[in-house]
C-alpha positions in Angstrom: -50.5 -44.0 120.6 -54.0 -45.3 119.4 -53.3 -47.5 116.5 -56.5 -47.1 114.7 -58.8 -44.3 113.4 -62.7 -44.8 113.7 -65.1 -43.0 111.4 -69.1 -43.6 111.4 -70.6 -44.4 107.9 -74.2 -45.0 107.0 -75.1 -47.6 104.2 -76.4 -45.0 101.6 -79.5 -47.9 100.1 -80.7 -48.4 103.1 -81.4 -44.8 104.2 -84.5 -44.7 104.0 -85.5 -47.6 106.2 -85.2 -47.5 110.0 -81.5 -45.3 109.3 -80.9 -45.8 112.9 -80.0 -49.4 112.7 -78.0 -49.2 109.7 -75.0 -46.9 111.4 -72.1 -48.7 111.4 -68.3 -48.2 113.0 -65.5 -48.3 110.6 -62.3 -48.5 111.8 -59.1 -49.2 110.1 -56.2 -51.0 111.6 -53.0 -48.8 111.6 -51.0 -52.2 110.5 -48.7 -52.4 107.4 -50.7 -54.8 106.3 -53.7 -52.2 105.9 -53.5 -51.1 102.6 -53.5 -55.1 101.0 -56.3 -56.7 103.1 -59.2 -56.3 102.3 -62.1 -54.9 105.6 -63.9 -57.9 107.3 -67.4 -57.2 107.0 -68.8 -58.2 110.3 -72.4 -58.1 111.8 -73.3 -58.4 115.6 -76.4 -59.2 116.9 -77.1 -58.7 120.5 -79.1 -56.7 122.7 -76.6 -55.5 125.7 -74.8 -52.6 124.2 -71.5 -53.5 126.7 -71.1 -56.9 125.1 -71.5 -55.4 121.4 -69.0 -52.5 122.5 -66.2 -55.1 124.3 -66.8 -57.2 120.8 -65.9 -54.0 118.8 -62.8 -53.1 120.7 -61.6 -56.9 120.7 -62.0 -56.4 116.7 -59.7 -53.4 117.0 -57.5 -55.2 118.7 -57.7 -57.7 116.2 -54.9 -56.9 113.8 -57.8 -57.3 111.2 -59.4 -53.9 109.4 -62.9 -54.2 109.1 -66.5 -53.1 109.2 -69.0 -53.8 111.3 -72.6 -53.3 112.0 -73.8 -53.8 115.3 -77.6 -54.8 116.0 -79.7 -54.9 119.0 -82.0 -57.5 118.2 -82.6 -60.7 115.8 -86.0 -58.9 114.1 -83.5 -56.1 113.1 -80.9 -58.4 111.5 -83.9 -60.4 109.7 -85.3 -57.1 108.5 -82.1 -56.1 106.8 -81.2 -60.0 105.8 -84.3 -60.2 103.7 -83.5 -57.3 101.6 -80.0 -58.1 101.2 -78.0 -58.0 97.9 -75.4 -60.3 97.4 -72.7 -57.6 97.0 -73.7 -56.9 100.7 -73.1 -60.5 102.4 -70.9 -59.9 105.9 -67.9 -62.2 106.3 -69.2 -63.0 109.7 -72.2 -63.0 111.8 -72.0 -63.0 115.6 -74.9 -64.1 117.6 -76.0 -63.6 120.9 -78.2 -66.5 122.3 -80.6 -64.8 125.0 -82.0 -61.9 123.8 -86.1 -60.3 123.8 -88.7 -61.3 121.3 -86.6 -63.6 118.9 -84.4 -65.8 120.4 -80.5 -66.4 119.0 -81.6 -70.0 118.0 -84.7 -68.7 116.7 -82.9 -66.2 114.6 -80.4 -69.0 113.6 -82.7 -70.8 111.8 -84.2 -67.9 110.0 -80.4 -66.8 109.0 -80.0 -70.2 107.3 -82.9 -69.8 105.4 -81.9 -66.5 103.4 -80.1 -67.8 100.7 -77.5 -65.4 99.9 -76.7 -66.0 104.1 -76.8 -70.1 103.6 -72.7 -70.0 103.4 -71.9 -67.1 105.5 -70.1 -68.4 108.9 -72.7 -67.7 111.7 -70.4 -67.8 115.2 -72.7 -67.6 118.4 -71.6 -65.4 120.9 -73.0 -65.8 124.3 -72.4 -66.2 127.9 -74.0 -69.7 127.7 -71.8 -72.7 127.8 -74.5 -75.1 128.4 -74.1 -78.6 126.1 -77.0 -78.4 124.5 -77.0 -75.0 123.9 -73.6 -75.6 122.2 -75.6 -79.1 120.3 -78.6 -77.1 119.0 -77.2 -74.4 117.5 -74.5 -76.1 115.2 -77.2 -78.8 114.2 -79.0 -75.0 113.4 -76.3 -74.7 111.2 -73.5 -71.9 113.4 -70.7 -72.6 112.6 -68.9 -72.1 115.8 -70.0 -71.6 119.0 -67.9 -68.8 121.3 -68.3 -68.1 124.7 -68.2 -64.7 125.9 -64.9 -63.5 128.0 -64.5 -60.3 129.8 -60.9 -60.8 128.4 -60.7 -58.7 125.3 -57.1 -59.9 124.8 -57.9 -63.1 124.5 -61.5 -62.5 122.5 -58.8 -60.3 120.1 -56.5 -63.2 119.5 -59.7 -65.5 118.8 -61.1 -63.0 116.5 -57.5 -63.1 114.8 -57.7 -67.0 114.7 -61.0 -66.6 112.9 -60.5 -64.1 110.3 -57.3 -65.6 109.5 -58.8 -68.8 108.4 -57.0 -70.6 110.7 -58.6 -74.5 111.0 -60.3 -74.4 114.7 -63.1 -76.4 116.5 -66.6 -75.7 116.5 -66.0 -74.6 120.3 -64.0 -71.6 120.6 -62.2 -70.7 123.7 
């Protein structure tokens, strides 16, 4: 039985500017807890659409309800971060490192200077493990640093860790 119901949305201000990148998936977790938590409002940026569609069913698998608005590039997620209201801030941003034009880092650093963005948890997401990789980016300012698994279960139960404030290292794994 699939335990949750997805639905696409578009964010009604934002119509009128590039309304391609601005669909989101909403999906609500059939949990009893549904109807008293409130939807994670989560963002990923990264350009291979597999790793943003193994992220979204990890966050269905999450136990979590939430939103999220997948992006294919950094210059996307900038374009939208400058115009952003504070009544639109994402819980959480996830970050792919190596991607076309604007690097992760690159795109870091320009996250952390949107103000509205300065306390929002960044978590990079990539298939790099490399030390300073894992260095640069929290002196950036991420605020954890998660290397990519083919294991949903187990990218599920860290996304659970996550959104359930749970106290865990800068490295996830």
């Amino acid at each position: 039985m699939d335990k949750s119901r997805s639905a696409t949305k578009l964010i009604p201000r934002l119509q009128g500017l590039h309304s391609d990148i601005f669909m989101f998936k909403f999906t609500v977790c059939n949990t009893t807890n549904t109807l008293t938590m409130k939807n994670i409002r989560c963002i990923i940026i990264d350009d291979d659409p597999d790793d943003r569609e193994l992220f979204e069913i990890a966050l269905e698998n999450s136990g979590h309800p939430f939103n999220l608005l997948p992006l294919s590039s950094g210059s996307k997620a900038l374009e939208i971060f400058t115009d952003i209201e504070a009544g639109d801030i994402p819980d959480y941003i996830f970050l792919d490192l190596n991607m076309p034009l604007l690097s992760g880092k690159e795109c870091l650093q320009e996250i952390r200077k949107v103000s509205v963005l300065h306390i929002t948890p960044v978590i990079i997401y990539s298939t790099s493990s490399y030390h300073l990789d894992i260095a640069e980016t929290k002196e950036y300012g991420a605020t954890h640093f998660l290397t990519k698994t083919p294991d949903i279960d187990r990218l599920s139960v860290i996304l659970g860790k996550l959104f359930s404030k749970t106290a865990l290292p800068y490295e996830l794994s």
